[in-house]
C-alpha positions, 0 to 999 in steps of 0.5 A, spaced: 465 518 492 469 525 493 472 527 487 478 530 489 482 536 487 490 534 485 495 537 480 493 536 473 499 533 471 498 527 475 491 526 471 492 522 465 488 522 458 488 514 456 488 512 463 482 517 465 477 515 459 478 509 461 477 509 468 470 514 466 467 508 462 468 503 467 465 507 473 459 508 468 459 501 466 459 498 474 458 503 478 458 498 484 464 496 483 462 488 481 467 486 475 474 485 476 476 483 469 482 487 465 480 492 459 482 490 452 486 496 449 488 493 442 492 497 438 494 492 433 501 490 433 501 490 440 495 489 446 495 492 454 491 488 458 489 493 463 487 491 470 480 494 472 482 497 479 489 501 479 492 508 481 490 513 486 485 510 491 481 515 496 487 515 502 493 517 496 489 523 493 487 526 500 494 526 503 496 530 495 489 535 495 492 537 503 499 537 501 498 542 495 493 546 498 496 547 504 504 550 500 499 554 496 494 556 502 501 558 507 506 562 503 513 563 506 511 558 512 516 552 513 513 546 510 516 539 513 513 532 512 513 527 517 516 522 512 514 521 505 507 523 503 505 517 499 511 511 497 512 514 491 518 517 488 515 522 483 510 525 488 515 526 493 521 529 489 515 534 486 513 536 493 520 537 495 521 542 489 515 546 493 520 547 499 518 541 503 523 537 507 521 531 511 523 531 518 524 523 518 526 516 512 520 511 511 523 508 518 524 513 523 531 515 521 532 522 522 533 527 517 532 534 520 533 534 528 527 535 532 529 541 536 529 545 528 522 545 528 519 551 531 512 552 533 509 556 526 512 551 522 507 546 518 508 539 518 504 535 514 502 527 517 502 523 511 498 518 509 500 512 513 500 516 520 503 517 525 505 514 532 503 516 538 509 519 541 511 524 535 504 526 536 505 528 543 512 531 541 509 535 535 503 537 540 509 539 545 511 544 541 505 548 539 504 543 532 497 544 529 496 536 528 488 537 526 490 541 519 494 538 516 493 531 518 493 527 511 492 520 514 488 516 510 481 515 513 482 507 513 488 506 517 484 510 522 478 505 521 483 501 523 486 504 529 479 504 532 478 497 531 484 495 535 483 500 541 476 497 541 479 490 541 483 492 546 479 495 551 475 489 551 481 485 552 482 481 546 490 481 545 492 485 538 495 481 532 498 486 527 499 484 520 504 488 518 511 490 517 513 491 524 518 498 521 513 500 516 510 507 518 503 505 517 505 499 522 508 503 528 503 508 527 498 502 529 502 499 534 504 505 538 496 506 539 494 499 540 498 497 545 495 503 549 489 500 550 491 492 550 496 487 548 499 487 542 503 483 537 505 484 530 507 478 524 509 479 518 506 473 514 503 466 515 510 463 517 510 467 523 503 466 524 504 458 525 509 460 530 505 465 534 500 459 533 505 455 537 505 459 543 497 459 544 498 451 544 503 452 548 508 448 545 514 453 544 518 456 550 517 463 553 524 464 551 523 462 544 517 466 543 520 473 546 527 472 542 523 470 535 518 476 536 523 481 539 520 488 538 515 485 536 510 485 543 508 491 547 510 492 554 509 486 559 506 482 553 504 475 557 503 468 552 499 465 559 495 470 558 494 475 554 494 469 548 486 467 551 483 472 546 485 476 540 483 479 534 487 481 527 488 487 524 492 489 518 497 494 515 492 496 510 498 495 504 498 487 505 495 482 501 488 482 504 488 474 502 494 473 507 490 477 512 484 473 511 488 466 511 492 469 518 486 470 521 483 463 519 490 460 521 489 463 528 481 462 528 482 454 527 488 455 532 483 458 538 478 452 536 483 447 537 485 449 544 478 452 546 472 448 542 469 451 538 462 453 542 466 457 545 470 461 539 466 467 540 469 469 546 476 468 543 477 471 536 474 477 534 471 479 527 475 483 524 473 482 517 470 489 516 478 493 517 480 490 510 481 496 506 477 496 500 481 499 496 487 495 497 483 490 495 480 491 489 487 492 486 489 486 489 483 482 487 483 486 479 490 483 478 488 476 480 483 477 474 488 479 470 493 473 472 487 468 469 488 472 463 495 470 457 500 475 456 507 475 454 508 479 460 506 483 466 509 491 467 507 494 474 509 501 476 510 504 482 516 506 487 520 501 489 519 501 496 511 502 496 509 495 500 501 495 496 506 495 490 510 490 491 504 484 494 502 486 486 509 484 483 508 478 488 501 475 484 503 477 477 510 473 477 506 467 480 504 466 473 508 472 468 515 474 467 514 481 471 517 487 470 516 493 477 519 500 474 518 506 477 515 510 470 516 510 463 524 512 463 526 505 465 523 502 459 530 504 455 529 502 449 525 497 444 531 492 446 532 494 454 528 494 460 531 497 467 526 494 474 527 492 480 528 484 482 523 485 489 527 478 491 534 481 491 532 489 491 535 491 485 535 494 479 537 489 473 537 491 466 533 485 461 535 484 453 530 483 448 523 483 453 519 485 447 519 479 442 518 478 435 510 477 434 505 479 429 501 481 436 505 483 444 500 482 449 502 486 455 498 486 462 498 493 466 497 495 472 500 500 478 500 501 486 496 506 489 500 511 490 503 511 482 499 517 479 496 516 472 499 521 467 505 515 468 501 510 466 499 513 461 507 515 459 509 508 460 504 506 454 505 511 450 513 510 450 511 502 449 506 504 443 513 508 440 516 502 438 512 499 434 509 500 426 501 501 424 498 502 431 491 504 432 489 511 434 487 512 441 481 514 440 478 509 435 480 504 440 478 506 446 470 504 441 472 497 442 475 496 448 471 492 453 
């Protein structure tokens, strides 16, 4: 795996030695069980795959190198680098502006972009057409491109989809950048579609069975569906992709739905030249996060912290697994945790910052399960561990309990 090389302040000290012993204990990548750090009055249950993945620590080591390789050129993001607050605000600092919001929502015109200015795409990509417009006007799109290698991967199966007639379904959230990115080259090659979860499957199921109406289909999937989309006839074969920040398992259980779906209405002998393979398109990343916290749910805890930026999609789908079993608390870093009495979070459910009372409870031992998205960096772990150690009396020494973590 690249090592890559990215500011030492997003590198962390607790995080770091743990993260080093796992990789020398399963360098494959096969144990999914959380690490133990007891600290005496108080127990992190820290899940085994956490933070950074591959695509986030590329976008970041271009970024940095580009404003320190290129000074006094204008430097402009697309949008934010990765869906986290604190790495954006960073790179702001540096003089970065972003040309658009998370939706396309213009910040900076495009006729203020001038061709020896740099503008940086950022992890998730970008559509088609703002690639056009940035070639247009002279743009060098090749060096400074930081979308991740997996959403590519996913871009080069669904053209492949595409250019053998099989329709696209995109599991994603149809105003996410990383899905308009996949959408707008999708449906160069072929038809598309895009769903959001396993509900609008059923419906999209629906219309392959050809149990709804035309028009039902078109207003329930409005701006959903390139041009031309047909239900006779461009439902006969299809292939899934996702939105690499979704739940793998619900890709996984979109893609069965649609299969038994494609068996019910053309028998399974002929299954192959209806629904294509896509397995292989999840990102691995994603998954093991969302696979380690679903090991940690087996675990007791008296509750979870997640942390990363409230708009981070792959975050989120952590905070939906872990409040299945514990009280989650999803906060940004360790600021939010105002005292040993009161928890500022977000309420992913009514998209709000809500303050609880008393989360720590009087035991002889708080045992907290931990984990963060792939875009948090892990220096803001480390601080929210370090400010919830603060709080309590007689803790062991870091050192001394990373000896016996396991």
């Amino acid at each position: 795996m690249k090592k890559f090389n990215i500011p030492q302040f997003y590198r962390s000290s607790i995080i770091a030695k743990i993260k080093e012993l796992r990789r020398a204990e399963d360098p494959r990548k096969k144990e999914f069980t959380p690490t133990e750090l007891d600290f005496g009055p108080v127990k992190f249950l820290i899940a085994r795959h956490f933070g950074f993945c591959f695509g986030v620590e590329n976008a970041i080591e271009i970024a940095y190198k580009t404003i320190d390789e290129n000074p006094g050129k204008r430097f402009f993001l697309l949008s934010e680098m990765i869906h986290n607050p604190l790495v954006n605000l960073d790179l702001q600092s540096r003089g970065i502006q972003f040309i658009m919001d998370n939706y396309g929502n213009q910040f900076i015109d495009w006729n203020e972009i001038l061709a020896d200015d740099i503008v940086i795409v950022p992890a998730f990509g970008t559509t088609i057409e703002i690639e056009k417009l940035l070639e247009e006007k002279g743009i060098d799109l090749i060096s400074y491109n930081t979308t991740c290698p997996f959403v590519e991967k996913v871009w080069n199966r669904a053209k492949d989809l595409g250019k053998e007639n099989y329709t696209v379904v995109i599991h994603g959230k149809a105003k996410h950048e990383e899905t308009r990115a996949t959408f707008s080259r999708s449906k160069m090659n072929g038809a598309s579609i895009i769903v959001k979860n396993l509900l609008e499957t059923k419906f999209l199921a629906k219309a392959i069975l050809g149990e709804i109406s035309k028009e039902e289909f078109y207003n329930f999937f409005e701006n959903k569906f390139s041009e031309g989309f047909d239900i006779e006839k461009d439902l006969r074969r299809i292939g899934v992709v996702n939105q690499t920040t979704m739940l793998a398992g619900e890709t996984e259980a979109i893609a069965d739905y649609l299969k038994e779906t494609m068996i019910k209405k053309f028998g399974i002998e002929n299954i192959k030249d209806h629904f294509a393979d896509t397995s292989d398109t999840l990102c691995y990343a994603t998954n093991d996060n969302q696979q380690a916290t679903i090991s940690l749910m087996k675990e007791n805890a008296d509750f979870a912290i997640v942390i990363g930026g409230y708009n981070s999609s792959n975050t989120t789908h952590l905070v939906e697994l872990l409040e299945q079993k514990f009280k989650t608390y999803f906060i940004s870093d360790a600021e939010k945790i105002i005292s040993n009495k009161h928890i500022s979070h977000f309420d992913i459910h009514d998209h709000e910052e809500k303050v609880t009372e008393d989360f720590l409870s009087e035991k002889d031992q708080i045992v907290i399960a931990v984990t963060s998205g792939a875009s948090c960096p892990d220096s803001v772990v480390d601080e929210v561990l370090n400010k919830l150690l603060s709080f309590f009396d007689g803790v062991k020494n870091i050192e001394e309990v990373l000896k016996f973590s396991k």
